[in-house]
N, C-alpha and C positions, 0 to 999 in steps of 0.2 A: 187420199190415195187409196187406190183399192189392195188387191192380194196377191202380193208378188208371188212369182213363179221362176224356174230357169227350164228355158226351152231346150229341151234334151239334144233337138235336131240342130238348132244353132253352138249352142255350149263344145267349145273344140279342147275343154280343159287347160285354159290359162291359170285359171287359180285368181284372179287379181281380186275376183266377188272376197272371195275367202281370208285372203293376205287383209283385206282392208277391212272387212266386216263379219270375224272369224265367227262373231256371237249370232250371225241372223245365216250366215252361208258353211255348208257342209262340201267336202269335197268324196265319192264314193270311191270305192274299192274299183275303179276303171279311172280315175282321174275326172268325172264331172262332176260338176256343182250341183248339189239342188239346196232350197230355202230349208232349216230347220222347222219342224212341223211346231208350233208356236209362236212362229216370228213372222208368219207370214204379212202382215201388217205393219211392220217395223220400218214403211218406204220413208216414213220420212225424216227418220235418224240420219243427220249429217255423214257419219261413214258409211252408213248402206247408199245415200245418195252418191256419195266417190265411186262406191265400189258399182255402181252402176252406170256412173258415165265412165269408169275405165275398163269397160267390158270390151274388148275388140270386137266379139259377136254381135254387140247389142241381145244379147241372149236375155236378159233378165227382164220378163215383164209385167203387168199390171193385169191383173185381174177384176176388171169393173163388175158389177151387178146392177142391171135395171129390170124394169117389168119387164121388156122383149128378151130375158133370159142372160145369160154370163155373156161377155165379149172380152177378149184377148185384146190388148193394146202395147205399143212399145212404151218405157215409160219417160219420159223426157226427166232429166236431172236438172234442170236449173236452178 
């Protein structure tokens, strides 16, 4: 798994990242989520997996890294 992120443009502040996975998801001073700077890597903790298939946005994503530079992904919970 690569480096989670919360898409600022999607994230409509549900809170559910937070509610399920309070130790890897922050909620800001406007009500959105973003990832705690440390835990970006934590995708594959069974509550951060919940708290990402119960995203109504699909806001929450993956961060891959290859030679051709960073690439943005959604990131599937299965």
């Amino acid at each position: 798994m690569g480096e989670l992120w919360v898409d600022g443009g999607r994230c409509q502040g549900h809170a559910r990242c937070w509610a399920l996975a309070p130790e890897t998801f922050e909620i800001d001073e406007e009500g959105y989520a973003h990832v705690i700077p440390g835990r970006e890597n934590s995708g594959d903790e069974p509550n951060v997996r919940k708290a990402i298939r119960n995203c109504p946005e699909r806001a929450i994503l993956e961060r891959e890294t290859s030679e051709a530079g960073e690439k943005a992904s959604e990131v599937s919970a299965s």
